[in-house]
N, C-alpha and C positions, 0 to 999 in steps of 0.2 A: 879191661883196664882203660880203654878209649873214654866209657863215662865217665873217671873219676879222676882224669889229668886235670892238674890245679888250673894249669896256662890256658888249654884248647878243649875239653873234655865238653861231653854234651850236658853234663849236667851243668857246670858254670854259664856254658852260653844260654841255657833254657833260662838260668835264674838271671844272668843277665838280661835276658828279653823282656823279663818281671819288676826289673830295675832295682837290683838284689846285686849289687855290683862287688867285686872283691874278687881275685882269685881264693876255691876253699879247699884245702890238702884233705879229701871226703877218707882218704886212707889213713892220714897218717896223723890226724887229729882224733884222741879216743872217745869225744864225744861224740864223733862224728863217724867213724869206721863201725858202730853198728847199723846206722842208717845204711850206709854202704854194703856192706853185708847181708843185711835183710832184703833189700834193693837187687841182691845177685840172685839169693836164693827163692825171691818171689818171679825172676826172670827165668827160672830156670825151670821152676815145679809148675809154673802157672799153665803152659799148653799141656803139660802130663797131666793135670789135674785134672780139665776139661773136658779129655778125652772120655774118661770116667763119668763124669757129667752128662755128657754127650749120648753116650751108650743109658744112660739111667733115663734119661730123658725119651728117648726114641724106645723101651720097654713100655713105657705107662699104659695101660689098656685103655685105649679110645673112647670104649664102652662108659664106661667113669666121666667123662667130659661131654659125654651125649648129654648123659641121665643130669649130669648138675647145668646144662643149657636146657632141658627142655625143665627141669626145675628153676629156670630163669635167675641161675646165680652169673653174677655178671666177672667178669676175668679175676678181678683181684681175688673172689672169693673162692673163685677154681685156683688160684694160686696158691692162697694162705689155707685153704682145705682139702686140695686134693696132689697138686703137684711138692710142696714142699713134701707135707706128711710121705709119700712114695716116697720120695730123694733121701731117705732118712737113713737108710741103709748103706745105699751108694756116700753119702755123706760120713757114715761113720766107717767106714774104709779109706775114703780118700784124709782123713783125721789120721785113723791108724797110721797109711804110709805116711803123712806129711809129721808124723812124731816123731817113726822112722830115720824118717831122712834128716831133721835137726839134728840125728846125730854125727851125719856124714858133710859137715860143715866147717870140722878142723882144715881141709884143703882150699877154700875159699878164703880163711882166718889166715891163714899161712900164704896165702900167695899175694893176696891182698894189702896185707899191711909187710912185704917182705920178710915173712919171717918174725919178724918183731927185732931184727937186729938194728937197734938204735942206740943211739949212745945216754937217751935219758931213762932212770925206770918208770917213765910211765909209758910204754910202751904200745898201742892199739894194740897186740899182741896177747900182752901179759890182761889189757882189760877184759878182752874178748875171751874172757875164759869159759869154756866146756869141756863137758866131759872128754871129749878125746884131745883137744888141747891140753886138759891137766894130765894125762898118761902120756904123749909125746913129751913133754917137759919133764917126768916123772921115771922116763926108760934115756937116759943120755947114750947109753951104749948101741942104740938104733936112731939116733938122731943124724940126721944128714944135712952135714956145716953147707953152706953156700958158700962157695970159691968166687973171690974176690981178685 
């Protein structure tokens, strides 16, 4: 939540330093609370994702990297013809989990914009709708009020 304080938050002072001045409620404005939210869930998946990366990268057979330098291709071409093509695999797993996980992003939605308890209907809330935001909305009798 520290990024997204209107007053002190790091993302105002960054845009501040840019000469982008105004306190900006990144929560509780609906145009604005998906950038905040994609902003959480890129901070959060981005070291897991890597790690995957990491492990695909450190497999490549060597062998492959000899043969296209003593065939005198130069980096970009070992990259766009031999390390991407490998990563293809490792890439479409770390795809799978990250489609996964958008769906596990009703609790970022929710705590983020409070719940969505405000007094106007347009609510960051109500805009930032997903699938498991539409079934918590959808089940009242397992919804859990915030005491006030």
């Amino acid at each position: 939540m520290f990024f997204f304080t209107p007053d002190y938050g790091l993302f105002n002072t960054a845009l501040s330093w840019l000469r982008y001045h105004g306190p900006h409620h990144w929560t509780g404005n609906p145009n604005k609370a998906l950038i905040a939210i994609m902003t959480v869930g890129f901070w959060k998946s981005a070291g897991y994702f890597m790690i995957f990366y990491l492990a695909g990268l450190q497999n490549l057979p060597k062998e492959m990297f000899e043969t296209a330098v003593l065939d005198r291709a130069n980096t970009w071409h070992q990259l766009r013809f031999i390390t991407f093509p490998l990563l293809l695999r490792w890439t479409l797993f770390v795809t799978t989990i990250a489609f996964i996980g958008a769906f596990q992003t009703a609790d970022h939605i929710f705590v983020l914009t409070q719940g969505g308890h405000s007094i106007s209907r347009c609510s960051p809330f109500r805009s930032l709708s997903n699938l498991p935001t539409s079934v918590y909305r959808g089940f009242p009798a397992f919804r859990i009020e915030i005491i006030k």
